[in-house]
Short mmCIF file of the C-alpha atoms (twelve columns), coordinates in Angstrom:
data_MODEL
# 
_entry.id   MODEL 
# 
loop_
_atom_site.group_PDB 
_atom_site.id 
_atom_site.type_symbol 
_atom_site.label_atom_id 
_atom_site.label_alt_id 
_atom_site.label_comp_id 
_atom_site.label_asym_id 
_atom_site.label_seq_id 
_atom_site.Cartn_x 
_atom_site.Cartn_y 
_atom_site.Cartn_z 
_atom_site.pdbx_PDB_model_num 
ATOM 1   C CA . UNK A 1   -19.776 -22.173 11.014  1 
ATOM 2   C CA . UNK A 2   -17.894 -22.638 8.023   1 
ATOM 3   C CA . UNK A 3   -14.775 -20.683 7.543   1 
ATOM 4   C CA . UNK A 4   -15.263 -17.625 4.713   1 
ATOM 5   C CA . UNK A 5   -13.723 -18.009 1.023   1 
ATOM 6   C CA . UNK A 6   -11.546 -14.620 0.216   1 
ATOM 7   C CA . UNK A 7   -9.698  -13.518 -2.462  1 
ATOM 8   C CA . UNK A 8   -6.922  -10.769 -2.686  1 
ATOM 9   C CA . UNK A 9   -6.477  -10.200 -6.090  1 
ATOM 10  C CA . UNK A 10  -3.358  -7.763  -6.861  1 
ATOM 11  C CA . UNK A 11  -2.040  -6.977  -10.210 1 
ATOM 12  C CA . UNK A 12  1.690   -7.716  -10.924 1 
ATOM 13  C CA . UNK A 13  3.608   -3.947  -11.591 1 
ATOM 14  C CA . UNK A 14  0.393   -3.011  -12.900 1 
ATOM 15  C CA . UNK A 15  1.228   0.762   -14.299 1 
ATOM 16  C CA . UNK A 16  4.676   -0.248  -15.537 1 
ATOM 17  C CA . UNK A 17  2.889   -3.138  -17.069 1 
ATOM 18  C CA . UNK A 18  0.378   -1.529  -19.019 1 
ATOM 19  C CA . UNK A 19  3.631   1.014   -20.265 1 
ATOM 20  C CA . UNK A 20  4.914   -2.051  -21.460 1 
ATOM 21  C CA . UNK A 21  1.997   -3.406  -22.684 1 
ATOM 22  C CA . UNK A 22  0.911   -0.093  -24.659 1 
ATOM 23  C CA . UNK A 23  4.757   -0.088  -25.848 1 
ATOM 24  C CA . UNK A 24  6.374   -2.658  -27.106 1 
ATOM 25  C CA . UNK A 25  9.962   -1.323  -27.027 1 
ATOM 26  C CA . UNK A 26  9.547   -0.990  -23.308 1 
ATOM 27  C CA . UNK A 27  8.966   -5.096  -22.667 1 
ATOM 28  C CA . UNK A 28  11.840  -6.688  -21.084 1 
ATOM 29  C CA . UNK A 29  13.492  -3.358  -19.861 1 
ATOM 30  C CA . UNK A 30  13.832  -1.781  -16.484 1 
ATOM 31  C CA . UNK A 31  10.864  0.889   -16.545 1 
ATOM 32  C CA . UNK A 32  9.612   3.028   -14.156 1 
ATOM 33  C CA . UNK A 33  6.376   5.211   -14.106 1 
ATOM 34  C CA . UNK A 34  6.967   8.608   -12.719 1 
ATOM 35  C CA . UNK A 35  8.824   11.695  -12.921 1 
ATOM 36  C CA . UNK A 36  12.575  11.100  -13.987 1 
ATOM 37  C CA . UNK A 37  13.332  15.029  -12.605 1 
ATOM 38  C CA . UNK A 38  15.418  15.586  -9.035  1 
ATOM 39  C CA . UNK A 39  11.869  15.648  -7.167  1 
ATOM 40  C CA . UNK A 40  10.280  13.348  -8.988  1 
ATOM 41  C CA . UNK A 41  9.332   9.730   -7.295  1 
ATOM 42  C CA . UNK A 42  8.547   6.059   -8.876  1 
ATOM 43  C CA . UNK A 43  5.099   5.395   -8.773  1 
ATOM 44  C CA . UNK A 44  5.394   1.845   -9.990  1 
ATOM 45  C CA . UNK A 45  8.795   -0.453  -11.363 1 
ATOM 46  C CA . UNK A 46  8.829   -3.104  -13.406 1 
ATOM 47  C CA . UNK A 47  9.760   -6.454  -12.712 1 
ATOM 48  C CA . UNK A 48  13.373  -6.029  -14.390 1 
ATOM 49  C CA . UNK A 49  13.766  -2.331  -12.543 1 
ATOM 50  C CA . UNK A 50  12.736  -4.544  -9.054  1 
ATOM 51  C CA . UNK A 51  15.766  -6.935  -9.844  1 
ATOM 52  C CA . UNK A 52  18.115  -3.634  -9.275  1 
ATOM 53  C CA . UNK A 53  16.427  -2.556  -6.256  1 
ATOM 54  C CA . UNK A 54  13.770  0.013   -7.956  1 
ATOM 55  C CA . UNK A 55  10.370  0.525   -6.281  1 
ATOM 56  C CA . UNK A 56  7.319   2.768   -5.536  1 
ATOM 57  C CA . UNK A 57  7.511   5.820   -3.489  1 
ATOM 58  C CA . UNK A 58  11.243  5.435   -3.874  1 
ATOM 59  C CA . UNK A 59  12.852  9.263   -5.451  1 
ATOM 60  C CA . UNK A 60  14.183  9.107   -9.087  1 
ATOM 61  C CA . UNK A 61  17.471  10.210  -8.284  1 
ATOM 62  C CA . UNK A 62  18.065  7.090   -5.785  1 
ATOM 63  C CA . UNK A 63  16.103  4.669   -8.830  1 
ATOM 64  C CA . UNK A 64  18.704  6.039   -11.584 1 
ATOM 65  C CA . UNK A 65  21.496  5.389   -9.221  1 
ATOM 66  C CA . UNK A 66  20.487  1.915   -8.518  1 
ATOM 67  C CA . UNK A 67  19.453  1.375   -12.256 1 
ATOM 68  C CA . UNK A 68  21.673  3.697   -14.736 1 
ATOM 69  C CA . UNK A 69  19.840  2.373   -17.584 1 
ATOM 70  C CA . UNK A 70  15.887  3.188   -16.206 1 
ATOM 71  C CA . UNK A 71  13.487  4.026   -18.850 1 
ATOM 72  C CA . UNK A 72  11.419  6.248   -16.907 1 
ATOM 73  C CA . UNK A 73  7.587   6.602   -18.800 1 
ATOM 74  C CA . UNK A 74  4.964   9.032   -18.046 1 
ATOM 75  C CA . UNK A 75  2.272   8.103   -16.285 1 
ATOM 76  C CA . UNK A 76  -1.283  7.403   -18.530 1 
ATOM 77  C CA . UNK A 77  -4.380  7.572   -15.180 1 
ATOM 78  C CA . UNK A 78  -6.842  7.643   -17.859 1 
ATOM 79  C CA . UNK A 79  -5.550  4.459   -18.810 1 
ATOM 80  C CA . UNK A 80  -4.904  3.206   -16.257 1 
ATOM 81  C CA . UNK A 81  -8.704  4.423   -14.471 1 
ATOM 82  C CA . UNK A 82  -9.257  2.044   -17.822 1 
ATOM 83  C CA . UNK A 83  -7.960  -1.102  -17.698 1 
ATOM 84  C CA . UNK A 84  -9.215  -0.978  -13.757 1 
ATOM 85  C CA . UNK A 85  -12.726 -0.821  -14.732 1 
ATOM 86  C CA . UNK A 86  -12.302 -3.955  -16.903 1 
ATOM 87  C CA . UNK A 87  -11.070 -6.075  -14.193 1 
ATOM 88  C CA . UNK A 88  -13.495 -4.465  -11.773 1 
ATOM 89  C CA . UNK A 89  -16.459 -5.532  -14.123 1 
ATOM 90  C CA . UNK A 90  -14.417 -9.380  -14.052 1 
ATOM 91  C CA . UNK A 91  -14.602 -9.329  -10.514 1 
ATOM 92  C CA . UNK A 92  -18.458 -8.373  -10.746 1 
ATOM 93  C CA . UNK A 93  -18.786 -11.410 -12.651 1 
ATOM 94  C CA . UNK A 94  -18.217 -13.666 -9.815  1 
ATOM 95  C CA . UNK A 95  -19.710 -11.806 -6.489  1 
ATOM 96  C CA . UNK A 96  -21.270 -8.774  -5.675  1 
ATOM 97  C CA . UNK A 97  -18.505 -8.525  -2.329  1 
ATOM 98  C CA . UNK A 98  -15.781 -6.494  -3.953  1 
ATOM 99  C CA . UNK A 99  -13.553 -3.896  -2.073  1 
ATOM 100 C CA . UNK A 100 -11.377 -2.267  -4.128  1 
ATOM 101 C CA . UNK A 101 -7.926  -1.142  -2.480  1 
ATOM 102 C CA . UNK A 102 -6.651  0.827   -4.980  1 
ATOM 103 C CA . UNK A 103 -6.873  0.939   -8.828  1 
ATOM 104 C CA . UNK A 104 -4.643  -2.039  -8.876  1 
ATOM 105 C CA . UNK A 105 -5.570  -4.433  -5.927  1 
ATOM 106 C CA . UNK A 106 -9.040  -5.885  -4.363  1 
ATOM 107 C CA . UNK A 107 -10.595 -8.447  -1.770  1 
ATOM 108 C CA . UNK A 108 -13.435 -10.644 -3.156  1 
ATOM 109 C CA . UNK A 109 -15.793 -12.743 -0.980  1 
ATOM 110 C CA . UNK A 110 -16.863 -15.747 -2.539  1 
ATOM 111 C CA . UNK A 111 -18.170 -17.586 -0.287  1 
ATOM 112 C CA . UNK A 112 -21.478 -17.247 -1.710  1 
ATOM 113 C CA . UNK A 113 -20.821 -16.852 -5.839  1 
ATOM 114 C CA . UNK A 114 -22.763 -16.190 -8.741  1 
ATOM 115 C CA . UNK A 115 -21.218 -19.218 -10.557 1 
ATOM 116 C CA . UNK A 116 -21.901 -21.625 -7.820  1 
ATOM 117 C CA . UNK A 117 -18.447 -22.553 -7.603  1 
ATOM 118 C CA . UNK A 118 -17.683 -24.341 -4.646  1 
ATOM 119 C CA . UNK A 119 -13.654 -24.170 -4.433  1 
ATOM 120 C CA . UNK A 120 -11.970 -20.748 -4.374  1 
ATOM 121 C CA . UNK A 121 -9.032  -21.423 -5.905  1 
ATOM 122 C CA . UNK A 122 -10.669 -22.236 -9.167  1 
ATOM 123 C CA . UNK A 123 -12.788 -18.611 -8.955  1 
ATOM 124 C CA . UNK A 124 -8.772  -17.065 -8.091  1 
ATOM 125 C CA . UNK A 125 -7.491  -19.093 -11.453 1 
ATOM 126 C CA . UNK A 126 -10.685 -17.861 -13.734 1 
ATOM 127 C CA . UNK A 127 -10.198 -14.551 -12.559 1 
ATOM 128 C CA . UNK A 128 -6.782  -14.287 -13.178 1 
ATOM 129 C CA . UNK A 129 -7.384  -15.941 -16.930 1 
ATOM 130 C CA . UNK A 130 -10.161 -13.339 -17.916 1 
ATOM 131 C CA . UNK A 131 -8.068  -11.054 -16.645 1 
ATOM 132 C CA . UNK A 132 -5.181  -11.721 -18.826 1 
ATOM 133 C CA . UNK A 133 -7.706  -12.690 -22.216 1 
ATOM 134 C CA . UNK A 134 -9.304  -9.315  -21.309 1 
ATOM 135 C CA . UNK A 135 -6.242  -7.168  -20.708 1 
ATOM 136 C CA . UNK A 136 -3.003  -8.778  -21.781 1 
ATOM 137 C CA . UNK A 137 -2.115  -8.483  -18.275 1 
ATOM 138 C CA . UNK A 138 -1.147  -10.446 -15.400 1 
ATOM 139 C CA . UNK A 139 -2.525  -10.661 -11.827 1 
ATOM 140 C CA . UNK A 140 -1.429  -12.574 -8.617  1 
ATOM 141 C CA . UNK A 141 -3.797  -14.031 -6.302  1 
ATOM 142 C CA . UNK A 142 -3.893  -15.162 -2.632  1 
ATOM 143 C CA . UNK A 143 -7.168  -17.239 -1.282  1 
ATOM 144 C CA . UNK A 144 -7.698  -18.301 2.294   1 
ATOM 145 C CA . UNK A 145 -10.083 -17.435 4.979   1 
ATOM 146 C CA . UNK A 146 -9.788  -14.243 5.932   1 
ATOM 147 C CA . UNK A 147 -8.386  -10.949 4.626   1 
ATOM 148 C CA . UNK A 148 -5.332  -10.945 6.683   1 
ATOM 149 C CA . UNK A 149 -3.956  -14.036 5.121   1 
ATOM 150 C CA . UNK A 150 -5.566  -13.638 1.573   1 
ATOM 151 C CA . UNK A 151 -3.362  -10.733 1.240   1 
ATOM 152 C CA . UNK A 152 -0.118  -12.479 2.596   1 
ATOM 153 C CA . UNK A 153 -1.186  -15.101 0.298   1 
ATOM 154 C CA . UNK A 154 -1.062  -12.916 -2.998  1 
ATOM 155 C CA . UNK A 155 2.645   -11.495 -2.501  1 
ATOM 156 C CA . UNK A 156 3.829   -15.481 -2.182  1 
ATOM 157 C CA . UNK A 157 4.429   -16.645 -5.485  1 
ATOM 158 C CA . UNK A 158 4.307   -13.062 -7.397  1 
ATOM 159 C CA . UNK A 159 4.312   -11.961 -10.238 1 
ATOM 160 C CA . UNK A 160 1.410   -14.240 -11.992 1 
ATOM 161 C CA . UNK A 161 1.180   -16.095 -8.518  1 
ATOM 162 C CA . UNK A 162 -1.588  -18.410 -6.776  1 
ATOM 163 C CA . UNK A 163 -0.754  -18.996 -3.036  1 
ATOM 164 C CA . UNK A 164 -3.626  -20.715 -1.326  1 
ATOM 165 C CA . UNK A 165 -3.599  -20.912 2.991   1 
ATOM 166 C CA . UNK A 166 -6.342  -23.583 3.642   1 
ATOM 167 C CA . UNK A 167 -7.741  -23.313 7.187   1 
ATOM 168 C CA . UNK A 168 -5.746  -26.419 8.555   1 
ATOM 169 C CA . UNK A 169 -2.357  -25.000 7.101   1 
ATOM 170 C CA . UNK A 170 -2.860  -21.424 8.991   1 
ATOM 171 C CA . UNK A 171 -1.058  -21.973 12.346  1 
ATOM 172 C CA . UNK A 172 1.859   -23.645 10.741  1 
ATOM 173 C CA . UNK A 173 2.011   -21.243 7.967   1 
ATOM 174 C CA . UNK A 174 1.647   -18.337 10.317  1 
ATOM 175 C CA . UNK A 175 4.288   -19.761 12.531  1 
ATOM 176 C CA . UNK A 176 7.081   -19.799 10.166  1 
ATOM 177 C CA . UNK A 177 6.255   -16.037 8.525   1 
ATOM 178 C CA . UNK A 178 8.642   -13.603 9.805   1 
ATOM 179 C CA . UNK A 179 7.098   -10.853 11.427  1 
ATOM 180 C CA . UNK A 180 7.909   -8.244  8.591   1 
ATOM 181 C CA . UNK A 181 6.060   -9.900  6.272   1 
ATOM 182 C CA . UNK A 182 2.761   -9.586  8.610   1 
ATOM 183 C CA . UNK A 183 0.718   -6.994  6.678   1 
ATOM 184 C CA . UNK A 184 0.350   -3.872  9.249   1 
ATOM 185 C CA . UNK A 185 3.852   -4.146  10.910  1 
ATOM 186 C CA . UNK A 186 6.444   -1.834  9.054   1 
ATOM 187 C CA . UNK A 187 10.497  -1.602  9.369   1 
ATOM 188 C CA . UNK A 188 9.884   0.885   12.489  1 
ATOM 189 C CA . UNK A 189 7.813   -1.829  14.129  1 
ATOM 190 C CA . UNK A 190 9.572   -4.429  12.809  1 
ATOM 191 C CA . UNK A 191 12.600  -3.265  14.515  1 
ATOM 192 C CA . UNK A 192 10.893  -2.534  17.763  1 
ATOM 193 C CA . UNK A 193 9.667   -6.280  17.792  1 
ATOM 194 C CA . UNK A 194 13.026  -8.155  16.943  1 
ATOM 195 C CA . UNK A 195 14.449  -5.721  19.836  1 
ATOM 196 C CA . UNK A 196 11.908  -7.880  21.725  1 
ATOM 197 C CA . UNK A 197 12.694  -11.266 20.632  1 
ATOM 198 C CA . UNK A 198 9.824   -11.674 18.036  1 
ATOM 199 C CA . UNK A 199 10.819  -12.440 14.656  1 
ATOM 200 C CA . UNK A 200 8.581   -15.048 13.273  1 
ATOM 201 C CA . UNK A 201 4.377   -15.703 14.041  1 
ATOM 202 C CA . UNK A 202 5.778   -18.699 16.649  1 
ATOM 203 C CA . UNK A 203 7.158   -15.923 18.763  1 
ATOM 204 C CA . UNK A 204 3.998   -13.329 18.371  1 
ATOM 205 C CA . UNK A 205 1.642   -16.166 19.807  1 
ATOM 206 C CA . UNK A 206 3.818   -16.226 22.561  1 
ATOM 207 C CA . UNK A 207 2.699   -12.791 23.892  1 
ATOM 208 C CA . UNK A 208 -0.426  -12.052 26.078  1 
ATOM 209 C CA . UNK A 209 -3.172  -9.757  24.896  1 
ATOM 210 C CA . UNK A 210 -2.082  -7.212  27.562  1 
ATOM 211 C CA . UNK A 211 1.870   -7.085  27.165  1 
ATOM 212 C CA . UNK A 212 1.352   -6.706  23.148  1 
ATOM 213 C CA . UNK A 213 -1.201  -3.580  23.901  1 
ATOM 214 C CA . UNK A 214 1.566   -2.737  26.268  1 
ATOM 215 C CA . UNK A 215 3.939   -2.549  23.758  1 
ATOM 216 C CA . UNK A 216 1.973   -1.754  20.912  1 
ATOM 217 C CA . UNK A 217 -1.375  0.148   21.798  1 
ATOM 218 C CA . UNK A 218 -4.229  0.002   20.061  1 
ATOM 219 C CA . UNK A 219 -2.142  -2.247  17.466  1 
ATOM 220 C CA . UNK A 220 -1.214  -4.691  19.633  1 
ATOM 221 C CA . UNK A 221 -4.717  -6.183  19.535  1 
ATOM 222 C CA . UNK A 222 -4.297  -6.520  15.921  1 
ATOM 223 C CA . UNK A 223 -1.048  -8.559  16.302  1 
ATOM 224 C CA . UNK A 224 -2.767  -10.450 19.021  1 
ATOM 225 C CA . UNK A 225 -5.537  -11.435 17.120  1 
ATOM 226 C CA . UNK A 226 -3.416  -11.771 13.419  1 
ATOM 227 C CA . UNK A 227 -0.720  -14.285 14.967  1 
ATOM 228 C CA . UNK A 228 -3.488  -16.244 16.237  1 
ATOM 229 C CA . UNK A 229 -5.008  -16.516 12.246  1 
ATOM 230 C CA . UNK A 230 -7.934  -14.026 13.252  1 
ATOM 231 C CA . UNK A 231 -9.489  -11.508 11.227  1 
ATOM 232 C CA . UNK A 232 -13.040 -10.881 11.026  1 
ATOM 233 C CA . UNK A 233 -12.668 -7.645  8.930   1 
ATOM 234 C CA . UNK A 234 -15.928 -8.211  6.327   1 
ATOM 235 C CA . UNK A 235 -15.413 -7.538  2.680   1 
ATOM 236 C CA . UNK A 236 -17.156 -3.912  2.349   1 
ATOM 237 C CA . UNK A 237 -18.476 -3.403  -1.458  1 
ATOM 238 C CA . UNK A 238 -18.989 -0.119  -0.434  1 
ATOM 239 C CA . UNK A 239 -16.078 0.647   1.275   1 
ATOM 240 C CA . UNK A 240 -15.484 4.706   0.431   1 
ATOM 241 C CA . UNK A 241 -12.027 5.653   1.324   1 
ATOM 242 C CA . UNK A 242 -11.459 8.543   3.399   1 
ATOM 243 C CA . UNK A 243 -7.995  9.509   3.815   1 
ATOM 244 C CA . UNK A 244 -4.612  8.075   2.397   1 
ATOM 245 C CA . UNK A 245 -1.751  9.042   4.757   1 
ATOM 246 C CA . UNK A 246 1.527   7.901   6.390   1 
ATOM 247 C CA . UNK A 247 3.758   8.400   9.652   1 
ATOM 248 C CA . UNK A 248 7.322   7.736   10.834  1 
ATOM 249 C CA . UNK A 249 8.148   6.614   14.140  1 
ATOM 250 C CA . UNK A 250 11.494  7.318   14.469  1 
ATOM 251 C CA . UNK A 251 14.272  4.994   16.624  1 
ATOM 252 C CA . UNK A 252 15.336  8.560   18.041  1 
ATOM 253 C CA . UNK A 253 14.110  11.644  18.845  1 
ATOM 254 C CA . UNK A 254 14.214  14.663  16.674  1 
ATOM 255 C CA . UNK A 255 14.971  17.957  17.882  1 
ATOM 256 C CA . UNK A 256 15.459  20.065  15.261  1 
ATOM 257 C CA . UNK A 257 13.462  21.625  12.476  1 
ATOM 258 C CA . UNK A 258 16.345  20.908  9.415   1 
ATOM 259 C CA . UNK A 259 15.665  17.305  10.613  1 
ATOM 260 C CA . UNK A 260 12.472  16.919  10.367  1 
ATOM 261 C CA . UNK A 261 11.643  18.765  7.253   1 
ATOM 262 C CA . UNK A 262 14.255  16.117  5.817   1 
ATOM 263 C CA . UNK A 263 11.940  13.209  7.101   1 
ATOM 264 C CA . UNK A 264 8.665   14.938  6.128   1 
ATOM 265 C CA . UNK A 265 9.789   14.727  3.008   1 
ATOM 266 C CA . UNK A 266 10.394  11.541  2.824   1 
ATOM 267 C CA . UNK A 267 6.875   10.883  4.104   1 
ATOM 268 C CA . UNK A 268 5.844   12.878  1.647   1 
ATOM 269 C CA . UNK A 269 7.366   10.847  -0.716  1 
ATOM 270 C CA . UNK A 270 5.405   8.118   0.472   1 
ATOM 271 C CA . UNK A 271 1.901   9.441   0.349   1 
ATOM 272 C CA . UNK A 272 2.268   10.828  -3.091  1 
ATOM 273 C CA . UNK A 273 2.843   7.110   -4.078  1 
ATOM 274 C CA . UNK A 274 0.008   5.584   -1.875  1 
ATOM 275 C CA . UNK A 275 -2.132  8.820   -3.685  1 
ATOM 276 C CA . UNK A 276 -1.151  7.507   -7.157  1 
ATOM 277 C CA . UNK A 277 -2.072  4.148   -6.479  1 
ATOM 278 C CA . UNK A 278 -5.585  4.956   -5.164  1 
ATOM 279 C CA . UNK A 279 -6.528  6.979   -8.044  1 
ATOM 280 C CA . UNK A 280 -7.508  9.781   -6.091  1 
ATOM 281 C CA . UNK A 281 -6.857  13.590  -5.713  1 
ATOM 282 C CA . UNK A 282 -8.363  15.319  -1.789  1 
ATOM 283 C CA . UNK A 283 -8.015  18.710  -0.679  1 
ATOM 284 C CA . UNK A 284 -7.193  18.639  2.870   1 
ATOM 285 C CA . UNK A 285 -3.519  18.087  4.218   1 
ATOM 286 C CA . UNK A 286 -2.962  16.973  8.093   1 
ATOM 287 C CA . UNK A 287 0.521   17.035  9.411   1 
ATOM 288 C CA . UNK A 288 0.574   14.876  12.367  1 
ATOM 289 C CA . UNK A 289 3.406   15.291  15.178  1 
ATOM 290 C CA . UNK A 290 3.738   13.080  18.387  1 
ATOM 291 C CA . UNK A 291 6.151   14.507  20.915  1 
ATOM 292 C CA . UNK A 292 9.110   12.817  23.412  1 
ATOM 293 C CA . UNK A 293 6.014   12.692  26.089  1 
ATOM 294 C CA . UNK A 294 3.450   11.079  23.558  1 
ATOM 295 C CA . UNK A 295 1.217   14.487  23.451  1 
ATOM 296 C CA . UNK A 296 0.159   14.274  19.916  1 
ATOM 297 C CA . UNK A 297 -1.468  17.661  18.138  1 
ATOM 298 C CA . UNK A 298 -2.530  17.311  14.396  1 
ATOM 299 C CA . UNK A 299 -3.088  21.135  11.958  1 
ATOM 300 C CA . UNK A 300 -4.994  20.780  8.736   1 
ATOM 301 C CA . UNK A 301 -5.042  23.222  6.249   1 
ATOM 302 C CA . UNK A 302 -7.738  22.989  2.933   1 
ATOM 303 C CA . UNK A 303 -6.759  23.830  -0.370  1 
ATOM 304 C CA . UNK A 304 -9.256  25.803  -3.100  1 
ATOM 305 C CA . UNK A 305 -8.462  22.725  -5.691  1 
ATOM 306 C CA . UNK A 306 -7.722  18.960  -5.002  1 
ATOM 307 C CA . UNK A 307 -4.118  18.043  -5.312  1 
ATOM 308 C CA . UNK A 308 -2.377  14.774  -5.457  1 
ATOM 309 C CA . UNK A 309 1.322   15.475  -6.316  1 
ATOM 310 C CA . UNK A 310 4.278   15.269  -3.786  1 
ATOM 311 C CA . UNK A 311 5.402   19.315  -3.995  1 
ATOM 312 C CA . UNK A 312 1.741   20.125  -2.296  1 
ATOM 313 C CA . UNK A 313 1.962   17.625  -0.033  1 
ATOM 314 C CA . UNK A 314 5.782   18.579  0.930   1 
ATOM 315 C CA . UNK A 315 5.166   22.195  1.089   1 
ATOM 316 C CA . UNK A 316 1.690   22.349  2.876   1 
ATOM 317 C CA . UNK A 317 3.273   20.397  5.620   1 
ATOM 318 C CA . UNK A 318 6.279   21.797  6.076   1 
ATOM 319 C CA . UNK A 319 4.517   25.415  6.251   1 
ATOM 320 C CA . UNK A 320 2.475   23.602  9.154   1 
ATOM 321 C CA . UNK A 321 5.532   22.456  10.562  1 
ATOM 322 C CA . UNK A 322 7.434   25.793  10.847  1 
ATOM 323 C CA . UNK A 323 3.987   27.523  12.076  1 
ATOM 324 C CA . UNK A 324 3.736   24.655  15.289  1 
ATOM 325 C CA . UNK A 325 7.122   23.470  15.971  1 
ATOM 326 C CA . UNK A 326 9.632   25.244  18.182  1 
ATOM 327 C CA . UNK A 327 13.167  24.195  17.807  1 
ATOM 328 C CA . UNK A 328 14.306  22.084  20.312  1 
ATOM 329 C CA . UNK A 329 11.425  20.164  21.408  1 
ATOM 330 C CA . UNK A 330 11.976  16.514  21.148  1 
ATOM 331 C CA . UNK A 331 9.682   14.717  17.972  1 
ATOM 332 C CA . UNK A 332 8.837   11.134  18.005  1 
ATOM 333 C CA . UNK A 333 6.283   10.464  15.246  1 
ATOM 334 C CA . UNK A 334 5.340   13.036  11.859  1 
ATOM 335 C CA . UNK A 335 2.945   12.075  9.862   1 
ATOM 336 C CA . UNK A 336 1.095   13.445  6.629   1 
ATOM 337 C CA . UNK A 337 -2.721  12.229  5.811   1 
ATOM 338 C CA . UNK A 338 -4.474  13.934  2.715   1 
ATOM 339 C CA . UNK A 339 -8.311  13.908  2.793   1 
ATOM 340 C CA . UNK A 340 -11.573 15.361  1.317   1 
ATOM 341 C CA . UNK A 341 -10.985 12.898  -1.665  1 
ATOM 342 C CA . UNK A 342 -12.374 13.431  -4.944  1 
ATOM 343 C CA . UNK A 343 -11.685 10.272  -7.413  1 
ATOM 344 C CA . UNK A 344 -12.870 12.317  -10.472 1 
ATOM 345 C CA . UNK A 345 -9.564  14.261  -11.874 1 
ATOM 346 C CA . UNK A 346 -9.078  16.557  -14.947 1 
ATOM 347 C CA . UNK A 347 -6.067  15.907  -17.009 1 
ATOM 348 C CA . UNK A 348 -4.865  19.661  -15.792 1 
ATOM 349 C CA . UNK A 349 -5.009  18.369  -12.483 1 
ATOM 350 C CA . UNK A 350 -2.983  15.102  -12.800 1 
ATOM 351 C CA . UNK A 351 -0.102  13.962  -10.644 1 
ATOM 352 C CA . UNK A 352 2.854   16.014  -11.446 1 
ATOM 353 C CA . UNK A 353 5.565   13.256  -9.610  1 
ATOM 354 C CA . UNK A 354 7.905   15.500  -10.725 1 
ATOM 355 C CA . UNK A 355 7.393   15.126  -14.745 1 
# 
């Protein structure tokens, strides 16, 4: 069977780019979109904020310190909900197999293509052209056989990148990526594997099935199958998003409340972002909490109007916290997930980030 052609197409600081797009006097300068207030997060940085150490889901306070001279610029969804739609409708041009990620980023499979091409990498470079003649805008792409290492592929040679992974350079190439660059595996996890002697894709293949699920559960399969250049994950037009969350697994124990409002928080932090990026507003806010002896409970509580903006997500979950936790008790993993999405927002209900 012939391998599949995929495409990860992901747009380069795409909010901050449009700001500077939309305004000249912004171009060249550190920007940030989001809220420059105490509470307020980055949702996106520009290229010249990155070289200081600026990025999303990272608290304005922090970004000024690292950047003194930050232009921080509102955030425009409707324009940005926009300028999506136009390279959504490029996409469409090419195949029918589109999953959309987030307002910003998207797998294509076109293996089978309207245009009859035959070679991916020249669909990847036409895309990323009508992109830019269409939007002024620049867009990175990864191509290879799978989703797994289409994605990898994009984040190579960004911004205005084309990385390509044929299928007879995907051992060696996965052999030499360091395992924190595998898409899945996060600083907690990245630790928790260098602890074990795995730092590159050469030293994940080394592992059986059973002594990654041993280490890893249910993800472990995932690693098994990723370091070995497997992914069959199908590109799903119709993919509908149902939650947008994320956890912390922390290197030690928490046991009391002070700190783990302080890392809820953070978490917090981090879903507003991920929330941002999607486009998306929900109602429903889970706080997750695995204790010292793995027994894991989850409480939800639903809100009368969809929300999206890190001071509902904080202060939901912390009030869930304080109802379920009893000092003392030993806290390995909190996590916050925010579903019942709605993608249609009101310009009333927009995210706040601390504007």
């Amino acid at each position: 069977m012939n391998p599949r052609k995929i495409i990860h197409i992901d747009m380069d600081a795409f909010f901050a780019s449009v700001e500077q797009r939309d305004h000249p006097e912004l171009r060249g300068k550190p920007v940030a979109v989001g809220g420059s207030r105490k509470r307020g997060v980055v949702a996106a940085a520009s290229y010249e904020a990155r070289k200081f150490g600026v990025h999303s889901a990272m608290p304005s306070v922090i970004a000024r310190q690292k950047c003194p001279q930050l232009i921080f610029a509102r955030p425009n969804f409707e324009v940005y909900k926009s300028v999506s739609a136009q390279i959504r409708d490029i996409f469409h041009q090419y195949t029918d197999l589109v999953e959309p990620l987030s307002l910003d980023e998207a797998f294509l499979d076109v293996t089978h293509n309207h245009k009859g091409i035959q070679v991916a990498t020249e669909i990847a470079s036409r895309i990323k052209q009508d992109i830019f003649n269409a939007t002024g805008l620049t867009a990175s792409a990864g191509v290879s056989i799978n989703k797994f290492l289409a994605k990898i592929a994009s984040d190579v040679n960004k911004p205005d990148g084309l990385f390509v992974i044929k299928p007879h350079q995907v051992s060696a190439f996965i052999e030499q990526l360091p395992v924190g660059k595998f898409f899945g595996v996060g600083k907690v996890t990245e630790q928790k594997m260098k602890a074990l002697g795995i730092h590159h894709g050469r030293d994940l293949r080394r592992w059986s099935l059973p002594d990654l699920v041993q280490k890893f559960g249910k993800a472990g399969r995932y690693f098994y199958d990723v370091a070995q250049g497997i992914d069959q994950r199908p590109v799903m037009s119709h993919r509908q998003r149902k939650s947008i969350g994320a956890e912390s697994t922390f290197s030690e124990d928490k046991t009391t409340l002070a700190e783990l409002l302080q890392s809820l928080g953070e978490i917090a932090e981090q879903v507003a972002a991920r929330v941002l990026k999607s486009g998306m507003q929900g109602r429903t806010i889970t706080l997750k909490i695995k204790f010292a002896d793995f027994r894991q409970i989850t409480r939800s509580h639903s809100l009368t109007v969809p929300v999206n903006d890190e001071d509902s997500l904080r202060n939901t979950a912390a009030a869930l916290l304080q109802q379920t936790y009893q000092e003392g008790q030993q806290v390995r993993l909190l996590g916050i997930t925010l579903s019942n999405l709605d993608t249609e927002k009101n310009e009333s209900q927009q995210l706040s980030l601390g504007l």
